[in-house]
C-alpha positions in Angstrom: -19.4 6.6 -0.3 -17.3 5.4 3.0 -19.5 4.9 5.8 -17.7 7.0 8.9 -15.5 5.5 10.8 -16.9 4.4 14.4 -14.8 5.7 16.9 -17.5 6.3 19.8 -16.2 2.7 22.0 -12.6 3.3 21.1 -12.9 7.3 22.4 -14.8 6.1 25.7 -12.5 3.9 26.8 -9.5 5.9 26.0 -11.2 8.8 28.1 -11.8 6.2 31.1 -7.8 6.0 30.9 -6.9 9.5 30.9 -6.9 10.0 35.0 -4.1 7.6 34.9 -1.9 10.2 33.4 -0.2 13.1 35.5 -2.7 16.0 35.4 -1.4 19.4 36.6 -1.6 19.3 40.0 0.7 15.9 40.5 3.1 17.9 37.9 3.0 21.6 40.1 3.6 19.1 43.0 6.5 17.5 41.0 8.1 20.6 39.6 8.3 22.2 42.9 10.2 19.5 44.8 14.2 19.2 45.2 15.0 16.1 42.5 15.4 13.3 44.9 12.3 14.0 46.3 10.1 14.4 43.1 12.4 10.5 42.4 11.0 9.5 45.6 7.2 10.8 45.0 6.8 9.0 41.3 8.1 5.9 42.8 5.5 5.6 45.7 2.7 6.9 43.4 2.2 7.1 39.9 5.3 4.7 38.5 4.7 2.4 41.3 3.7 -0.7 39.2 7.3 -0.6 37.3 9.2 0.3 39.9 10.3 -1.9 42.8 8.5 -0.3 46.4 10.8 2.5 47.7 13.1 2.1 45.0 13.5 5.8 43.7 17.1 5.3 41.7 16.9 7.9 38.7 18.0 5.7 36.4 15.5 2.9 37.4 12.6 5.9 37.5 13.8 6.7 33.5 13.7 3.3 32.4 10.6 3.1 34.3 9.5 6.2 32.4 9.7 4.0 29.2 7.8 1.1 30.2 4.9 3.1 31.3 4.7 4.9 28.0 4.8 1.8 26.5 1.7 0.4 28.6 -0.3 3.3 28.0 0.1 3.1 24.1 -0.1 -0.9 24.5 -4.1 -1.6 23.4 -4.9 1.9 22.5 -5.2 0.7 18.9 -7.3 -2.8 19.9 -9.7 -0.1 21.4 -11.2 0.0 18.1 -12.4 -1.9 15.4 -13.1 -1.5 11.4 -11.4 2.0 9.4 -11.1 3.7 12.8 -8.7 1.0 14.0 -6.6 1.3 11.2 -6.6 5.8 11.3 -5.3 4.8 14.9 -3.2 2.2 13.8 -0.7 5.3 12.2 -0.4 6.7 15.7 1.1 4.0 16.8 3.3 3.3 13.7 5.1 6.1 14.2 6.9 4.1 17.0 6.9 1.6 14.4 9.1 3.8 12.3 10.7 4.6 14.6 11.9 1.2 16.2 12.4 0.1 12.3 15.0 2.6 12.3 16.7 2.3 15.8 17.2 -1.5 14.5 19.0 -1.3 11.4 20.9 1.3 12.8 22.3 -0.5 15.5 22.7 -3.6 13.0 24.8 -1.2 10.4 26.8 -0.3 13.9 27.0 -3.8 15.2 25.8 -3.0 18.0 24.3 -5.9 20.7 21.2 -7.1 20.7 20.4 -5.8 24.5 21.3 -2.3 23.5 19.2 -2.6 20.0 16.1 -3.5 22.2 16.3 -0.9 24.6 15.8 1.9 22.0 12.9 -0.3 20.8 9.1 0.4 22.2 7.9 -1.9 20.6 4.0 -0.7 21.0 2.5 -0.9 17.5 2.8 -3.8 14.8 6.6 -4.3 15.5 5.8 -6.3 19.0 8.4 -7.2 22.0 8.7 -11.0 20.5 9.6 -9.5 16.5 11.9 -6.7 18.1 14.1 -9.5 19.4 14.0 -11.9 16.5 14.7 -8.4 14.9 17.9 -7.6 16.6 20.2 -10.1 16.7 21.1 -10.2 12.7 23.5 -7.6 11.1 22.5 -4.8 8.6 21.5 -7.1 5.5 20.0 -9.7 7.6 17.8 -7.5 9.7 16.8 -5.9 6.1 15.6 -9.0 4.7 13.8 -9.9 8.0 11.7 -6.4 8.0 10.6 -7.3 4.4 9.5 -10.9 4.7 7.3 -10.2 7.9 6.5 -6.8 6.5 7.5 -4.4 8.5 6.9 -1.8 9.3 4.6 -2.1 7.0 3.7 -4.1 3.7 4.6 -0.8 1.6 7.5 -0.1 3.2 8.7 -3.3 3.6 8.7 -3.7 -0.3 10.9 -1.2 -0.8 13.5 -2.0 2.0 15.6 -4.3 -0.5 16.0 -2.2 -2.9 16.7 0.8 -0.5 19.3 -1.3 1.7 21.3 -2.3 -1.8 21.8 1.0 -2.8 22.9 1.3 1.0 25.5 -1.0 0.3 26.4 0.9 -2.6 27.1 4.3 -1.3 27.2 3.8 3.0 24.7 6.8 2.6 23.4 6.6 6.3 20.9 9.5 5.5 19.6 8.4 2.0 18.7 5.1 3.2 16.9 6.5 6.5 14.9 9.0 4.5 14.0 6.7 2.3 12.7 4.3 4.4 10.4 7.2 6.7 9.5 8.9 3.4 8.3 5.4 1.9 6.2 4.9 5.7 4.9 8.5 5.6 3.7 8.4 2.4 1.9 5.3 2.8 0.1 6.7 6.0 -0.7 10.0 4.7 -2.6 8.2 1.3 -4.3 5.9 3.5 -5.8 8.5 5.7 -7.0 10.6 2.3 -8.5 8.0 1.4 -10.7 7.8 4.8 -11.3 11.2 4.5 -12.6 13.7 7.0 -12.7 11.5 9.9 -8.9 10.6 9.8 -8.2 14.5 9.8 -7.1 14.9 13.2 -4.3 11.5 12.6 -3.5 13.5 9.3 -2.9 16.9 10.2 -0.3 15.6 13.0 1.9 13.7 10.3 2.2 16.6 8.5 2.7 19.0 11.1 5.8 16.4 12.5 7.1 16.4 8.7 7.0 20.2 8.9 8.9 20.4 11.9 11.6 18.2 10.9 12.2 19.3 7.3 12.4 23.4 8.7 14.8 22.1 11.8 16.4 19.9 8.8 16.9 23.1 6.6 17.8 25.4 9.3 20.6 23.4 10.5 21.8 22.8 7.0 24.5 25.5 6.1 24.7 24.2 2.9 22.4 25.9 -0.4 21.2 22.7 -1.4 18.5 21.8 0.6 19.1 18.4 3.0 16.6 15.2 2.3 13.6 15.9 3.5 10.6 13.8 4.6 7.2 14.7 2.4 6.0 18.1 3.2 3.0 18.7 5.1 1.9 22.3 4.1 5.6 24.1 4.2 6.5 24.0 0.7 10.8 23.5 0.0 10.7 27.7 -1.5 9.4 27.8 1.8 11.9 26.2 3.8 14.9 27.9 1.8 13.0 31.6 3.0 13.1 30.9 6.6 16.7 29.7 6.3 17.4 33.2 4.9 15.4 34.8 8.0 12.6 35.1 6.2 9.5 33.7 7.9 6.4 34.8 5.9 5.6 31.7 4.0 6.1 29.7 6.9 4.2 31.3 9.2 0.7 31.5 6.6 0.8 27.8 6.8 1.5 27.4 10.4 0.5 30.7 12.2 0.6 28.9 15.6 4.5 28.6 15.2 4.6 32.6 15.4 6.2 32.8 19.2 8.5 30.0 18.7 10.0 32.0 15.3 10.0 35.2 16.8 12.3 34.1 19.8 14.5 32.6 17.4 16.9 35.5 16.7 16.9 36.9 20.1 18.4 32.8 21.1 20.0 31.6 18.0 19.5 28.3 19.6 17.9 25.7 17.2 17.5 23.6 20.1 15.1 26.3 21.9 13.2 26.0 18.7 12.8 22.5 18.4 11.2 22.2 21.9 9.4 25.8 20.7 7.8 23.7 18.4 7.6 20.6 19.8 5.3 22.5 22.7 3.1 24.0 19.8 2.7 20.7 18.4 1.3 19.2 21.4 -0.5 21.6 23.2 -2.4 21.8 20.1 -3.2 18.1 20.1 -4.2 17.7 24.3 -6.0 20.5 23.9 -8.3 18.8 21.3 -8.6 16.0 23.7 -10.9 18.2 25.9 -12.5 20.4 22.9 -12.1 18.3 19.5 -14.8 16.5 18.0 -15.9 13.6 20.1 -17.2 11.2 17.5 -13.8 11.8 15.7 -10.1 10.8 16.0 -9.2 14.1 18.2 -9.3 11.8 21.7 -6.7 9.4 20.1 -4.3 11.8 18.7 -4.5 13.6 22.1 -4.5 11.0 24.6 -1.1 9.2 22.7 0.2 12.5 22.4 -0.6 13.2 26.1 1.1 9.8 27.1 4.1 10.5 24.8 4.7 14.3 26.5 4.7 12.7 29.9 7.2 10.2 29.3 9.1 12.9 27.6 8.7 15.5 30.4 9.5 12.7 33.3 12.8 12.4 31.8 13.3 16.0 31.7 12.3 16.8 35.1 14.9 13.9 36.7 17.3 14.5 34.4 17.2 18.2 36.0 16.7 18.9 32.4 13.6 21.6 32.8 15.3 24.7 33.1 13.6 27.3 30.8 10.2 25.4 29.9 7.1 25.3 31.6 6.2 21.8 31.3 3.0 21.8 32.5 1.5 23.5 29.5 2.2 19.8 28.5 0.0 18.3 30.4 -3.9 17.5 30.5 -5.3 20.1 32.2 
């Protein structure tokens, strides 16, 4: 039997970090002040380190927004050692997949190398150094450069050749990005069986992303045959095709906690409502289990990324006057 995986260190030092993040009294502050002032207030406090003094530009605030997501995740992973490094490890290679994919995008589009990099975090395996090695080559170059320094990943950096020829074959945009996160999400999701009960917590937010993204995938699909999807979490495809019909029941036995956010839907007929519906389930859930999850467990990591990755997300809202209709600080550790 697997010994369990240690996370005690990795969660102490991760909760020494977390009054670094906005808790909800910096954010009630925030959300009550006109925008230049709220600019003005991250600037001289909290964003200080990436910003220039006094310098409260939005866009440098949003760009500023970036970089400090990308030191908080930074080291979160080198906080621990042995199996419970590598359960944290698929936090972070989420970005990885992410970054993967931004990259051979902007290769297929040719775009420039600056503009490649800046949709690049760059905060797991996939460093700043391989990013820019990364994104100077065009689509077939950049391909073959994933594979032979396997990224993201050695799995899914095996099957990137194969995947990118049949690109070539059909210009199938879709097919070859699904292929490529299904190949990454499946390797995560057997490696964390494998670890078992202790890797839960990393496990249980894979799916419940995949879940979200295959019922927005099917919802905004008008077609009968379902879209690709990534690997299903617990909403099965029957299930899917119901809820695109209006009918909810199967979903809602697996994911009872996406109730409110389904029962709005046909009052607002707005997929985007239910995306950030959704979205807000999905992380309150996981800061929540920063406080009250099991502390020997991976419920701090999984809550303080998440945590970090919601206050990027909601800085952006809030200066790009973006909030209107949310209550963001549900977001937020409390």
């Amino acid at each position: 039997m697997t010994s369990r995986p240690d996370f005690v260190a990795g969660n102490t030092r991760l909760r020494a970090r977390l009054p670094a993040l906005l808790d909800r009294t910096e954010y009630d502050r925030l959300a009550g002040m006109p925008l230049e002032a709220a600019r003005e207030r991250l600037a001289a406090t909290l964003y200080r380190p990436q910003l220039n003094a006094g310098d409260a530009d939005a866009g440098l605030v949003l760009r500023a927004a970036g970089q400090r997501l990308c030191d908080l995740l930074r080291g979160v992973r080198g906080c621990y050692v042995g199996t419970a490094h590598s359960v944290v490890g698929v936090l972070l290679a989420r970005h990885d997949l992410h970054d993967v994919l931004a990259l051979l995008r902007g290769a297929r589009a040719g775009q420039p190398a600056p503009r490649r990099l800046a949709a690049v975090l760059a905060v797991g395996v996939l460093d700043v150094r391989a990013a820019a090695e990364l994104a100077a080559g065009d689509g077939p170059t950049t391909a073959l450069r994933l594979a032979a320094q396997h990224l993201p990943d050695p799995v899914t950096a095996r099957a990137l050749p194969a995947a990118w020829d049949r690109y070539e074959l059909n210009a199938d945009d879709d097919e070859l990005e699904a292929t490529v996160a299904s190949t990454a999400i499946g390797g995560w999701t057997a490696a964390l069986s494998r670890v078992g009960r202790a890797a839960r917590p990393v496990l249980d937010l894979v799916r419940a992303e995949c879940d979200r993204a295959n019922l927005l995938a099917v919802l905004r699909d008008p077609m009968r045959d379902p879209p690709r999807l990534l690997p299903p979490g617990l909403l099965t495809l029957p299930a899917l095709l119901a809820a695109r019909d209006g009918d909810h029941t199967r979903v809602l036995a697996a994911r009872p906690g996406w109730g409110a956010a389904l029962d709005r839907l046909p009052r607002h007929n707005e997929l985007t409502a239910l995306e950030w519906d959704l979205n807000a389930a999905l992380w309150r859930q996981a800061v929540r289990d920063l406080r009250r999850g099991d502390p020997l467990g991976a419920d701090v990591a999984v809550g303080y990324v998440v945590a970090a990755e919601c206050e990027a997300r909601t800085v952006r809202l809030l200066l790009a006057g973006a909030t209107a209709g949310h209550d963001l600080r549900d977001l937020l550790v409390a």
